[in-house]
C-alpha positions as CSV (number, residue, x, y, z in Angstrom):
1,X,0.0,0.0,0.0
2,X,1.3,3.5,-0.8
3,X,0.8,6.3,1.2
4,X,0.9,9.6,0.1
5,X,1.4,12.7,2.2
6,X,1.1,15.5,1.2
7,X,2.7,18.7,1.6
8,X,0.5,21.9,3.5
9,X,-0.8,24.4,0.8
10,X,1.3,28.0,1.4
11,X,-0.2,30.9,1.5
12,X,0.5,34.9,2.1
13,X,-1.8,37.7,2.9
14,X,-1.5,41.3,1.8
15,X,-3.6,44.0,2.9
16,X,-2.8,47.2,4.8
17,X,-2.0,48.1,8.5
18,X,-5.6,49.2,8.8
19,X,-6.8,45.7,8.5
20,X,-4.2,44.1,11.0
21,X,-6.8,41.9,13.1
22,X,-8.6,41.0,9.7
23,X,-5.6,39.5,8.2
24,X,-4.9,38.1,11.4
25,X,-7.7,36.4,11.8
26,X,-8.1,35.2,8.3
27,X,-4.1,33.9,8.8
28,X,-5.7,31.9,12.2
29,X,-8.4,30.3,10.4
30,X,-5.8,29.2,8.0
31,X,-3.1,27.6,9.9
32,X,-6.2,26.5,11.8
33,X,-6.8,23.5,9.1
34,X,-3.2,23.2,8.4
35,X,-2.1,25.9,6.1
36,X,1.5,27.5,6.5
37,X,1.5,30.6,6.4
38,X,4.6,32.1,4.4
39,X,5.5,35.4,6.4
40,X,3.8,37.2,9.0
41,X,3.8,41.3,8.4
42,X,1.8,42.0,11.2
43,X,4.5,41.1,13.4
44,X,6.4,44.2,12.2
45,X,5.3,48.1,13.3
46,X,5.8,50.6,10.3
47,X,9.5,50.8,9.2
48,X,11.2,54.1,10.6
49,X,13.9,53.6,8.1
50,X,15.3,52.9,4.5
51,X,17.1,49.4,6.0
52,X,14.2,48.5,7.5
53,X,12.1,49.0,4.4
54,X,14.7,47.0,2.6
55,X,14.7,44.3,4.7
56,X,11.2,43.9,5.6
57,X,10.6,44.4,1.6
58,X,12.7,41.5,1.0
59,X,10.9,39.2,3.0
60,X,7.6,40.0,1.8
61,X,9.0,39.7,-2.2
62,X,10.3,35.7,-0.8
63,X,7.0,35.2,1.1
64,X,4.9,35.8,-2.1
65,X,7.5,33.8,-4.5
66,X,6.8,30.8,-1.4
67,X,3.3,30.6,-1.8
68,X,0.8,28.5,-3.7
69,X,-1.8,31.4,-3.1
70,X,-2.2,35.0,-2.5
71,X,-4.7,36.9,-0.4
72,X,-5.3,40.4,-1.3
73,X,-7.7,41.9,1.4
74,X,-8.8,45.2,-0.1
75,X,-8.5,48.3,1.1
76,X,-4.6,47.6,0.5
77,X,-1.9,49.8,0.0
78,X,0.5,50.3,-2.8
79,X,2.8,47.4,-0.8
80,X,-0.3,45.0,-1.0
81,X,-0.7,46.0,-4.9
82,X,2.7,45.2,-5.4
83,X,3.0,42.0,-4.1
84,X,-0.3,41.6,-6.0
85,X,2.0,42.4,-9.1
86,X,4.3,39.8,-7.4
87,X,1.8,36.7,-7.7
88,X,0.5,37.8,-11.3
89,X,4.2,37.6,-12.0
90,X,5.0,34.8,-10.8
91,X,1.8,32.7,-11.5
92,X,0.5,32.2,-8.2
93,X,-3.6,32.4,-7.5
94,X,-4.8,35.4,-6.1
95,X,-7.8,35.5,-3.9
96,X,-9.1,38.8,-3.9
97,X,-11.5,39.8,-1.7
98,X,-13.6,43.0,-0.9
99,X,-16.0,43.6,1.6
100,X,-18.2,45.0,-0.9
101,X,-19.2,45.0,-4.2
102,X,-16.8,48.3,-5.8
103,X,-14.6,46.2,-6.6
104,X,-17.0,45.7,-9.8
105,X,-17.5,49.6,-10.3
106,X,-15.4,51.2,-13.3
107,X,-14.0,54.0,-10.5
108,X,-12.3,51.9,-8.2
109,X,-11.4,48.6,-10.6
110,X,-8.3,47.4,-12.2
111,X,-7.4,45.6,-15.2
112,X,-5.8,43.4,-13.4
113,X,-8.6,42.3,-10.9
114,X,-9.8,40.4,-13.6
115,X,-7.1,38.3,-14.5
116,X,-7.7,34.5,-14.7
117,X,-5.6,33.8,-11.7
118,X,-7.4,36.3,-10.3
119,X,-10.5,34.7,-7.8
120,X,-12.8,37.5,-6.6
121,X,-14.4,36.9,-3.4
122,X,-17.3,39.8,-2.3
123,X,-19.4,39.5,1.2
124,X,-17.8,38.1,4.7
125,X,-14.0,36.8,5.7
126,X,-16.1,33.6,5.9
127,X,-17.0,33.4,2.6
128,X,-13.5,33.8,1.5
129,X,-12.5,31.1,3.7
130,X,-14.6,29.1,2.7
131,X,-13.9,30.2,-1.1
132,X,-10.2,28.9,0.0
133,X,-10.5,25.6,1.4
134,X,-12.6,24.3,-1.6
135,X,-10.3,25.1,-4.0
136,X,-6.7,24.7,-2.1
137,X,-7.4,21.7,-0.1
């Protein structure tokens, strides 16, 4: 008989500072049902300097690169948009979510929302989870 393990789906979550105990929370539910989390920002406070920008950038540019999937939880900053760019780059799903339905309105779109990596995910942090471990488990 042949068993096969396998290996825990990696993830990373970009967002901004203003949604630290969202992203938190959705990180929780994650590891929760075994998924490894590729690099925790909300560890770090806001940079106070060029070397700490560097540094904090280059772990963020590995994180993405490490994981099998990317969660965008909008309103994100340019940081969270650039490691967006990152995933599309590189391949890597995105789950995109929005708490509401602009995301879908011309004035605050992007072309690259709607991407076929790209999985948009409207309504509740639940939804989204539940989005995620359908499709990644």
């Amino acid at each position: 008989m042949n068993i096969i393990f396998s290996t825990p789906k990696k993830f990373y979550i970009a967002s901004s500072f203003q949604n630290i105990e969202d992203v938190r929370y959705v990180r929780d539910q994650l590891t929760a049902k075994g998924f490894q989390h590729t690099y925790d920002w909300t560890q770090n406070s806001r940079a106070a300097n060029l070397e700490e920008l560097q540094r904090i950038g280059n772990a963020e540019k590995e994180a993405v690169q490490l994981a099998d999937f990317l969660i965008i939880l909008l309103p994100a900053g340019k940081g969270g948009h650039i490691e967006f760019g990152l995933a599309l780059a590189n391949d890597i799903t995105i789950y995109l979510y929005s708490p509401n339905e602009d995301i879908y309105d011309m004035n605050f779109t992007s072309t690259f929302y709607h991407l076929d990596n790209v999985r948009i995910i409207v309504g509740t942090h639940r939804q989204l989870l539940e989005n995620i471990f359908i499709n990644e488990q």
